[in-house]
C-alpha positions as CSV (number, residue, x, y, z in Angstrom):
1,X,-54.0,-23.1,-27.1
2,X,-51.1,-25.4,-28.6
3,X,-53.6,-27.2,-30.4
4,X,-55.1,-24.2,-32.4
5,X,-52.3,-22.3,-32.9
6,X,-52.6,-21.9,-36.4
7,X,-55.4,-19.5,-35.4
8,X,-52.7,-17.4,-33.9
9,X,-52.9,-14.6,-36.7
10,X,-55.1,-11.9,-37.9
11,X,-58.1,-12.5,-39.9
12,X,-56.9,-11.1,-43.4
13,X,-54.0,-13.2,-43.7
14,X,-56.4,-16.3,-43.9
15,X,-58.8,-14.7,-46.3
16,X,-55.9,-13.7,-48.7
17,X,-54.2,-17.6,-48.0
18,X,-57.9,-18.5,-49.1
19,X,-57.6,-16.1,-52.0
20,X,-54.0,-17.5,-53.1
21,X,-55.2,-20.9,-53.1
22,X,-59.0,-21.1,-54.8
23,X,-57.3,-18.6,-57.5
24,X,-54.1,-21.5,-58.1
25,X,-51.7,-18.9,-56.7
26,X,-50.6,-21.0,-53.9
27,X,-47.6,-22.4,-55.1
28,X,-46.0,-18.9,-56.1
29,X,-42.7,-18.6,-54.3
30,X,-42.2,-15.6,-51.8
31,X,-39.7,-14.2,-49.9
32,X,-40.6,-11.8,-47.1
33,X,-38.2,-9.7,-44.5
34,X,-39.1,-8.3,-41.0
35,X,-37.6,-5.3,-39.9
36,X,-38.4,-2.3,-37.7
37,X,-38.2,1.6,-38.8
38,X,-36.6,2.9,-35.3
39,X,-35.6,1.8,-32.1
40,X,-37.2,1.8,-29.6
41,X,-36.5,4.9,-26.8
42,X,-35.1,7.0,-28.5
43,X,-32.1,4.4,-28.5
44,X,-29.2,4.1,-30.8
45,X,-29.7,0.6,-30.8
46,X,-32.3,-2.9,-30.5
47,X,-30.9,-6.2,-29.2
48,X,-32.7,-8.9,-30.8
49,X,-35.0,-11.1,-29.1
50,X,-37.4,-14.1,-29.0
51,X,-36.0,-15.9,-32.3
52,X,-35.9,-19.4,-30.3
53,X,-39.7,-18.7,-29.0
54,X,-40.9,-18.3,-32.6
55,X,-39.2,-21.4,-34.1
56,X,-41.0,-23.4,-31.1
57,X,-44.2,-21.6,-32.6
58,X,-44.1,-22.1,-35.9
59,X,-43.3,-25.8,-35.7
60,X,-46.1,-26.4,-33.9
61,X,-48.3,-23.9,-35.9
62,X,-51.1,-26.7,-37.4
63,X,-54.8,-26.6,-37.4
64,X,-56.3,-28.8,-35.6
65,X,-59.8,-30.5,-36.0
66,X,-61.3,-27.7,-33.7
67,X,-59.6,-25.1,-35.8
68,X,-61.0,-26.3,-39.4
69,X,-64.5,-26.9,-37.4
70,X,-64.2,-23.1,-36.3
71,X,-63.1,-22.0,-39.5
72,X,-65.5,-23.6,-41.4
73,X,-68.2,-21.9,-39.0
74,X,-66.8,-18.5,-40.7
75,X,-67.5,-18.8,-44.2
76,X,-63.9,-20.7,-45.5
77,X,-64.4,-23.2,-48.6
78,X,-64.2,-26.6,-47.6
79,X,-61.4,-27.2,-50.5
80,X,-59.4,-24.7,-48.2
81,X,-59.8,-26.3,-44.9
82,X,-58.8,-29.4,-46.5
83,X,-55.4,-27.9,-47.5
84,X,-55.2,-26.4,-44.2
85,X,-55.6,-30.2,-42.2
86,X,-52.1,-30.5,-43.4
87,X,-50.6,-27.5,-42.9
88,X,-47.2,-27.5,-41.6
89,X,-44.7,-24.8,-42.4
90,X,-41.5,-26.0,-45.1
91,X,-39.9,-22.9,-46.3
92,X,-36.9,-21.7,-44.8
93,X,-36.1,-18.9,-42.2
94,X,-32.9,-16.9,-42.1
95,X,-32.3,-14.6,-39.2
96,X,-29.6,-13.1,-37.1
97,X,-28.4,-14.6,-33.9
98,X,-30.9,-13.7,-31.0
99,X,-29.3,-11.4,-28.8
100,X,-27.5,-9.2,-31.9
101,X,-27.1,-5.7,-31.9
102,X,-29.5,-4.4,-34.6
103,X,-30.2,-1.3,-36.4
104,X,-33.7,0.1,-38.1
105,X,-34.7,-1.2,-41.8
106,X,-32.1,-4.1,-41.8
107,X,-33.8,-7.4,-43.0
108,X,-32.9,-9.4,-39.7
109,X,-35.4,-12.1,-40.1
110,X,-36.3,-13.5,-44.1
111,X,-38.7,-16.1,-44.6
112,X,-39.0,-18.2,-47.7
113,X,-41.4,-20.7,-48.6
114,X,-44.7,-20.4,-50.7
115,X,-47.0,-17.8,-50.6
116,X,-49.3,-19.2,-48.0
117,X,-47.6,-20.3,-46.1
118,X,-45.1,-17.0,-45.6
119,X,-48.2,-15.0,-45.6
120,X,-49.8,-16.8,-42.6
121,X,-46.6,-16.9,-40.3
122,X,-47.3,-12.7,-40.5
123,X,-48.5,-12.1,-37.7
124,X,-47.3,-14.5,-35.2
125,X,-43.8,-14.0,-36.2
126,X,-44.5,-9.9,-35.2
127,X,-46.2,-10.7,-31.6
128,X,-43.3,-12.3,-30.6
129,X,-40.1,-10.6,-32.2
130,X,-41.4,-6.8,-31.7
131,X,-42.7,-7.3,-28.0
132,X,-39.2,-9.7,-26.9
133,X,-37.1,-7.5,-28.7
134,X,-39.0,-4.1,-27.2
135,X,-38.1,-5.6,-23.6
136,X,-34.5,-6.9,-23.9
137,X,-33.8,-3.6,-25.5
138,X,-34.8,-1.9,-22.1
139,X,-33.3,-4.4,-20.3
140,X,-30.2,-3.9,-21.8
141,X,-30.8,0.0,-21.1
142,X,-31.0,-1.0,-17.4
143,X,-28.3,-2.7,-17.1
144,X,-26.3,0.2,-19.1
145,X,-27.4,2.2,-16.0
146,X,-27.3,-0.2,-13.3
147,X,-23.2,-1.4,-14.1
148,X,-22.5,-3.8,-12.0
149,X,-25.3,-3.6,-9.8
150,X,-28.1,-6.4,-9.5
151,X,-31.3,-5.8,-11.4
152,X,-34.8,-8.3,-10.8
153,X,-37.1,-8.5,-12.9
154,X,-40.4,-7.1,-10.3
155,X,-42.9,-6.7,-13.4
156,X,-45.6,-9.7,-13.2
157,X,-48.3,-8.0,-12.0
158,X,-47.9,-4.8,-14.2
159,X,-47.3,-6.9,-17.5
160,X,-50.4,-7.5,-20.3
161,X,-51.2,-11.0,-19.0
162,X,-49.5,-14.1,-20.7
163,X,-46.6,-11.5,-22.0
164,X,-44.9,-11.5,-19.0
165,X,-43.3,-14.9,-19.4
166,X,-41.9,-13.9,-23.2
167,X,-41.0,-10.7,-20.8
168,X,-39.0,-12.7,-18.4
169,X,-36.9,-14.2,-20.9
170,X,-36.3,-11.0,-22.7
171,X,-35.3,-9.1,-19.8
172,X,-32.6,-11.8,-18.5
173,X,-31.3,-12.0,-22.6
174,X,-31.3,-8.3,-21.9
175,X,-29.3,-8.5,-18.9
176,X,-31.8,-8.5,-15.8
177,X,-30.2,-10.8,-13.4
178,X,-33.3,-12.6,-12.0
179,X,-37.5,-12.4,-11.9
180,X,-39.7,-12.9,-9.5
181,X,-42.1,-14.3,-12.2
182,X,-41.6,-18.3,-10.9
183,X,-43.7,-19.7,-14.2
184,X,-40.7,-17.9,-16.3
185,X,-38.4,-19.1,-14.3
186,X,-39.5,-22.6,-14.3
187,X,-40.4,-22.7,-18.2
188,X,-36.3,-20.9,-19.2
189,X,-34.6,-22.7,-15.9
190,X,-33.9,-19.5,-14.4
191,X,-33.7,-18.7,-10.5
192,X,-36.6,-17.2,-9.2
193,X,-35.7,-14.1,-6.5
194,X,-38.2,-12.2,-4.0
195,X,-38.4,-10.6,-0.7
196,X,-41.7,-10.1,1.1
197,X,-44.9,-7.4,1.0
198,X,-46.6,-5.5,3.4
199,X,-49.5,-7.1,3.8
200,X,-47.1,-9.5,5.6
201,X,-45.7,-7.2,7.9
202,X,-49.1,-5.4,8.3
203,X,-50.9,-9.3,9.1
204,X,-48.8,-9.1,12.8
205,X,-49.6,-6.7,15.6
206,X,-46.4,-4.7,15.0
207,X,-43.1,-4.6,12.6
208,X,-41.1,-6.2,14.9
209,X,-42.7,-9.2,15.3
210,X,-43.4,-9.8,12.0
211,X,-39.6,-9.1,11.3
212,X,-38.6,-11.6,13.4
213,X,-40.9,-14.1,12.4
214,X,-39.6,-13.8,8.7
215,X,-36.3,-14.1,9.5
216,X,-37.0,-17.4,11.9
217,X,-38.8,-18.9,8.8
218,X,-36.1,-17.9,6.5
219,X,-32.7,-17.2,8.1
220,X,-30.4,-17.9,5.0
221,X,-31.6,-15.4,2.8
222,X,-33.8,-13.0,5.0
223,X,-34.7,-9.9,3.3
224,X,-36.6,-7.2,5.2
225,X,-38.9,-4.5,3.7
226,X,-38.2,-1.4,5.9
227,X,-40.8,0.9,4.4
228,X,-44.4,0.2,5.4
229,X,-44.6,2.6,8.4
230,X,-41.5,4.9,9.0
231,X,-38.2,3.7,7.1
232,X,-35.7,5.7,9.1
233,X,-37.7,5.6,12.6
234,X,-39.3,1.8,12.8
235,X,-38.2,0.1,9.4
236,X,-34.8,0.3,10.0
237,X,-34.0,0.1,13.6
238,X,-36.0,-2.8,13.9
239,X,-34.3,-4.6,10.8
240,X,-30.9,-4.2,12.9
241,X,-32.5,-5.8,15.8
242,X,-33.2,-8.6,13.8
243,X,-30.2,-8.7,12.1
244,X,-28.2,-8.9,15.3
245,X,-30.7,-11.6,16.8
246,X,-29.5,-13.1,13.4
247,X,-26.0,-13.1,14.1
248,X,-26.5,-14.6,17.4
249,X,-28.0,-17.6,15.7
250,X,-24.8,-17.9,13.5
251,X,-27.1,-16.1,10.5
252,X,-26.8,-13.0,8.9
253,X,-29.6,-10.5,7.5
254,X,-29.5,-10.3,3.4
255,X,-30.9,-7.4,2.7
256,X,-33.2,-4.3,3.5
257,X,-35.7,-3.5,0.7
258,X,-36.8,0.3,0.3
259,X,-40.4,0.9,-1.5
260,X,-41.2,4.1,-0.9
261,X,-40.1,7.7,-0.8
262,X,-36.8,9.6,-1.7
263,X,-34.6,6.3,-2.4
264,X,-31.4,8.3,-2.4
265,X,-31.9,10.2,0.7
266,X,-33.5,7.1,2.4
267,X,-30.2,4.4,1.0
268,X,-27.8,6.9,2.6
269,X,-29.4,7.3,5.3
270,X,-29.8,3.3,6.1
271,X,-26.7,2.9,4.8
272,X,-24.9,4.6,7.5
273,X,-27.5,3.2,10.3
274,X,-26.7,-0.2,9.2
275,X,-22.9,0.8,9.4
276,X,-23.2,2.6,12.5
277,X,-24.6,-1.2,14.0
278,X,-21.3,-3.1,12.4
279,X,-23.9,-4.7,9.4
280,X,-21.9,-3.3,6.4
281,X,-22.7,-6.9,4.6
282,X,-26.5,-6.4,4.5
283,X,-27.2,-4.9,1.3
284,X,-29.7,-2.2,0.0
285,X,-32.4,-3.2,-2.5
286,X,-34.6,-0.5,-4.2
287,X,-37.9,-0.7,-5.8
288,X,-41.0,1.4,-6.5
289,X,-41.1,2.8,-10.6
290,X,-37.5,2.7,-11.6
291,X,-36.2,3.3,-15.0
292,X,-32.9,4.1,-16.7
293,X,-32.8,7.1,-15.9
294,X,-33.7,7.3,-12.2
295,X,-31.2,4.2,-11.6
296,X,-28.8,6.5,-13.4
297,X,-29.9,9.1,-11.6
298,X,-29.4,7.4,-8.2
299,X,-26.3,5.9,-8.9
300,X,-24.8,9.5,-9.9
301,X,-25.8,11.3,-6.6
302,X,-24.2,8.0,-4.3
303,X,-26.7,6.3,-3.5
304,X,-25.5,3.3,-1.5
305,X,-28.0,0.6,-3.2
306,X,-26.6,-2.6,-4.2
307,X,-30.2,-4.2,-6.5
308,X,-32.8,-2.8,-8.2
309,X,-36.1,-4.4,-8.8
310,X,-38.0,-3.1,-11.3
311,X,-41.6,-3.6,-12.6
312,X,-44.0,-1.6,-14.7
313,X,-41.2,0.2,-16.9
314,X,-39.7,-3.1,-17.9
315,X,-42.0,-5.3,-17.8
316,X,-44.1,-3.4,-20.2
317,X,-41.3,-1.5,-22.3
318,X,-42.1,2.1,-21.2
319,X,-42.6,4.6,-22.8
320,X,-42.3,3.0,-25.8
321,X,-45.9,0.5,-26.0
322,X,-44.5,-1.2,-29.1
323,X,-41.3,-2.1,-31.6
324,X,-42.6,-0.7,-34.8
325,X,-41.5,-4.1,-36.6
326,X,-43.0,-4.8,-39.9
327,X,-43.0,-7.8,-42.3
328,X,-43.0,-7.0,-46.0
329,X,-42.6,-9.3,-49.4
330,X,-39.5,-8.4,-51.6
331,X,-39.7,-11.1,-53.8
332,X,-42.7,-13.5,-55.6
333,X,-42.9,-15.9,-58.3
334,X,-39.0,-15.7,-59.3
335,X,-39.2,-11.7,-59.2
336,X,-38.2,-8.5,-56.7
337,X,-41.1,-6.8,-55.6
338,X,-41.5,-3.0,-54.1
339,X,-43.9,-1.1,-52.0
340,X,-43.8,2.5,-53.0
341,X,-44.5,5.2,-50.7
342,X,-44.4,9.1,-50.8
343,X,-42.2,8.9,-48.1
344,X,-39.3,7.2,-49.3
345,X,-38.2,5.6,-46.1
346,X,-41.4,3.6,-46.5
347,X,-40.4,2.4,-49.8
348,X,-39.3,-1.2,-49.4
349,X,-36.1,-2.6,-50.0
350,X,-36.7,-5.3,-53.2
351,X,-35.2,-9.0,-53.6
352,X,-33.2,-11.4,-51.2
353,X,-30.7,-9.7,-49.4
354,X,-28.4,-10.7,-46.6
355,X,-26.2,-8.4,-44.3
356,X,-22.6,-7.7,-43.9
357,X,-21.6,-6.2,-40.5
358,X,-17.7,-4.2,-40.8
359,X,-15.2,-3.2,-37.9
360,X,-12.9,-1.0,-37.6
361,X,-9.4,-1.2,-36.5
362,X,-10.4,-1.8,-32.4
363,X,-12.7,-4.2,-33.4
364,X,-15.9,-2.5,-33.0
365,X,-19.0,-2.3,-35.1
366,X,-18.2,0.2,-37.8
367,X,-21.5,-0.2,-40.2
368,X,-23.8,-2.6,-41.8
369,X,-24.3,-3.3,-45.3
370,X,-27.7,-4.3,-46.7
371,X,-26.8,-6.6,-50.2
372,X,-28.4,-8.9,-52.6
373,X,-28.5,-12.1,-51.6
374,X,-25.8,-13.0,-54.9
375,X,-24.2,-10.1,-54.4
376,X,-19.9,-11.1,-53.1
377,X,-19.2,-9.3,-50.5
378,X,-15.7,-9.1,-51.3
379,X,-16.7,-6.9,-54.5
380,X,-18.5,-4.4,-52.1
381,X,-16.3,-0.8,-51.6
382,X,-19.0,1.8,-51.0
383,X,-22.5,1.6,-49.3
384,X,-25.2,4.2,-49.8
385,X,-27.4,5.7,-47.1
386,X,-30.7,4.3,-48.0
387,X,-33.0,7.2,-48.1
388,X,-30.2,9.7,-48.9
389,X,-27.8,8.7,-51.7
390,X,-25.7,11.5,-51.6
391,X,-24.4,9.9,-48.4
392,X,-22.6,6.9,-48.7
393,X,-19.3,5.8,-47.1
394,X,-16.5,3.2,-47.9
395,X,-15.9,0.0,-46.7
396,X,-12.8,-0.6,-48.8
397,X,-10.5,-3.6,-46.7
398,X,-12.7,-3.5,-43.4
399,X,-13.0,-6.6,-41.2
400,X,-16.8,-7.9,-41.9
401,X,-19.0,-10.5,-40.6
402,X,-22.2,-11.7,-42.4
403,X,-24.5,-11.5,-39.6
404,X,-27.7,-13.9,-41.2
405,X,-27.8,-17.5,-41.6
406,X,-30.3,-20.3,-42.1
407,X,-32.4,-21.1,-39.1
408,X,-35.5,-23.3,-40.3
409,X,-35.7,-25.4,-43.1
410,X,-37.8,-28.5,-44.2
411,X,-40.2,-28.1,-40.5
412,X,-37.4,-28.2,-38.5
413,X,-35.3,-26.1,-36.3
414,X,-31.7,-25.9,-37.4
415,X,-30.5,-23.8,-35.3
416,X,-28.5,-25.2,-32.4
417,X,-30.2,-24.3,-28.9
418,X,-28.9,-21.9,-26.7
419,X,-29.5,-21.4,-23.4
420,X,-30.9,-17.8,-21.9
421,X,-27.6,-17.3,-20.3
422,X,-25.7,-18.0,-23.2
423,X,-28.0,-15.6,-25.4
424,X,-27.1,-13.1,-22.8
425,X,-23.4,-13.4,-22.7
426,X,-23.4,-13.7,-26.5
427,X,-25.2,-9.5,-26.1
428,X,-22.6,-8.8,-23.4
429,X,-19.8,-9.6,-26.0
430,X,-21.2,-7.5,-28.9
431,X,-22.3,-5.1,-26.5
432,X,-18.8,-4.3,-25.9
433,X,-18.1,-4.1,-29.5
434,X,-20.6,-1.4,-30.1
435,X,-18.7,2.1,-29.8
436,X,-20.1,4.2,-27.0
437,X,-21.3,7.6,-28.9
438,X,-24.6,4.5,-29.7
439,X,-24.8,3.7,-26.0
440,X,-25.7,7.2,-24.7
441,X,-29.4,8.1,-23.7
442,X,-28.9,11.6,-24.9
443,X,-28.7,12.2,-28.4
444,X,-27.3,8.8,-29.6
445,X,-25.1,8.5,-32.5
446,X,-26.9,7.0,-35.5
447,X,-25.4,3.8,-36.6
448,X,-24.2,3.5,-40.1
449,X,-26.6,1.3,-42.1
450,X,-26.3,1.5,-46.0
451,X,-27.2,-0.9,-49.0
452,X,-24.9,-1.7,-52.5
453,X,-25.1,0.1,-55.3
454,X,-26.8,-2.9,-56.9
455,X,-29.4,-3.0,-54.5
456,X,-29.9,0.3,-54.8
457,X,-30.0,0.2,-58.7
458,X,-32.5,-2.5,-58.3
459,X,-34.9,-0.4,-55.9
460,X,-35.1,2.7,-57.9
461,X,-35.1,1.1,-61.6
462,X,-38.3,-0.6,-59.7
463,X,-39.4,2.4,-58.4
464,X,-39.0,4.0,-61.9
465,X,-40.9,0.9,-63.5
466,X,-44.0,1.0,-61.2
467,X,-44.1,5.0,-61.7
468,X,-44.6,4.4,-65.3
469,X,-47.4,1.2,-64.9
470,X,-49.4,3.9,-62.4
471,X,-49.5,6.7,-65.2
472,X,-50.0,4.8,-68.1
């Protein structure tokens, strides 16, 4: 697929590149900004994710002689293909670090360059930011719940094919612990984690044996699935025979894995069975459709479990199916352009802008300013709620940050890799900044965003200008 990824896109962008170049528009300079309306489940918050993916994309995003063959099978002017043998992408991309704590209609990605070339990057830019920064957003809602507690990444088999390796990487910026997904782990050098199925305790004649078996084969980090006939009556007791067989061979049992049935009730239950036998070291690792809120759930009525492997509601981003990201041009040939809508929280945000993150006195994220990119940000006192003027709050001698810089430039990456651990440790750090009221599942707290007074001069004398052009 490398070899064609230029093909990576949906089909209007090409006929409008088409369009820009046969009608000499191609050169026109454009500046357009992703952003996303609301976070996802019902958060107060999206952690930004799959920035480093992208850049990898969009250097290799060519056409190769197979592409231009296909192509010219659908129609495209031969003048156009010709342009697109040499395609290679040389504007400039400015985005927040990956792993930042964002908020809805803040430009967090801006991509310069000509009109053809920013107009084809559309879609692949929004397959990979929206899904990765869907699932480290629940990741991080996870591990909210979870505390301290281990969480695996169990979702491979539920995910929409390929996605679950831009999944796996997500969920660990996120702060899942591990996957089971080996490809994933092998592509981002993470460790991959598992335990065992039923099938293999349901290939022997009884539990028993295959317990024993399993643990023989892999005594240093033995973990036994207790569920598949009777948890509490076979699962269980027989995992403590093993487990003492264990000891005997100077090895102890890991884990016991529940699947199945009332996990609080079931973890308690073991729990004190496993105590009872003098194995208070073998840990307690749940599975079967968790969430947030069950694992918050659990952990609030005691429930003894020490990991959590989750799958489908991760993996996937339940129950939200998508980030509502978008990617929209401000700015073309020298000028700030609009999109106006009825519903003025649809009407874009015009120009090159940039944004300025303020703290308060305990160093935590107080609220983010949307600006023009010339704009000082010394010179800003006040920022105005963006669909509500009449709301607007001060800024006046507040710590700030500017939060966007220069990734890509020239066809190159400029940004300085990270690894996925440090990605996650950079969240962890500005996780902590963010005050709690936004952390809640329950009726978060919104998060301040505003934009300048000149920005917001600059949208509605635009918004005035294009009112007068439609009724003329």
């Amino acid at each position: 697929m490398i070899d064609n990824l230029g093909l990576y896109l949906d089909y209007y962008e090409l006929t409008m590149a088409q369009g820009y170049f046969l009608s000499g528009r191609g050169n026109l300079q454009a500046n357009f900004d992703y952003f996303f309306r609301n976070n996802p489940f019902n958060s107060g918050y999206t952690i930004f994710a799959g920035l480093e993916d992208l850049l990898e994309l969009i250097v290799n995003f060519t056409y190769s002689k197979s592409s231009i063959d296909y192509l010219r099978k659908q129609g495209f002017k031969s003048e156009f293909l010709d342009y697109l043998k040499n395609f290679k992408f040389t504007g400039k991309i400015y985005s927040v670090s990956e792993g930042e704590i964002v908020f809805p209609y803040e430009p967090i990605i801006r991509v310069e360059g000509n009109i053809i070339e920013t107009q084809l990057l559309e879609s692949i830019l929004l397959n990979v930011i929206n899904f990765e920064s869907l699932i480290a957003t629940k990741a991080r809602r996870l591990r909210f719940s979870a505390k301290e507690r281990k969480l695996v990444d169990f979702g491979l088999r539920r995910a929409q094919g390929f996605a679950a390796i831009y999944a796996s990487r997500a969920a660990i910026i996120g702060g899942i612990d591990g996957t089971s997904n080996v490809l994933s782990a092998f592509l981002y050098d993470l460790t991959p984690t598992g335990t065992l199925a039923h099938s293999w305790i349901q290939s022997f004649d009884n539990e028993l044996t295959a317990f024993r078996k399993f643990a023989e084969l892999y005594p240093n980090n033995c973990v036994l699935l207790v569920d598949t006939y009777d948890t509490l009556k076979s699962g269980v007791p027989n995992a403590i025979i093993v487990a003492k067989e264990l000891e005997q061979k100077g090895y102890k049992l890991s884990a016991i894995r529940l699947d199945s049935g009332d996990l609080a009730y079931l973890s308690k239950k073991a729990r004190k069975m496993l105590n009872d036998a003098g194995l208070n070291y073998v840990k307690i690792i749940a599975s079967n459709q968790l969430d947030e809120y069950l694992i918050k759930s659990l952990i609030e009525q005691g429930a003894p479990i020490d990991a959590f492997g989750v799958g489908t509601s991760l993996i996937t981003g339940q129950k939200d199916a998508a980030l509502d990201g978008v990617y929209k041009i401000t700015y073309v040939d020298n000028k700030p352009t609009i999109k106006l809508s009825e519903d003025l929280a649809k009407v874009t945000l015009p120009g090159k802008k940039k944004i300025i993150r303020y703290f308060n006195g305990e160093e935590k994220f107080y609220a983010d300013a949307i600006i023009l990119e010339e704009e000082v940000d010394n010179e800003i006192d006040m920022i105005f709620h963006p669909h509500s003027p009449n709301k607007k709050c001060s800024v006046k001698n507040l710590k700030k940050e500017l939060i966007i810089s220069k990734v890509f430039e020239n066809g190159e990456v400029i940004l300085k890799h990270k690894s996925i651990k440090e990605i996650s440790e950079y969240l962890q750090f500005r996780f902590s900044q963010l005050p709690v009221e936004h952390k809640r599942f329950e009726y978060p707290h919104i998060y301040k965003v505003g934009i300048s007074q000149k920005l917001m001069e600059l949208r509605d004398k635009l918004v005035m200008n294009k009112d007068k052009e439609d009724y003329r």
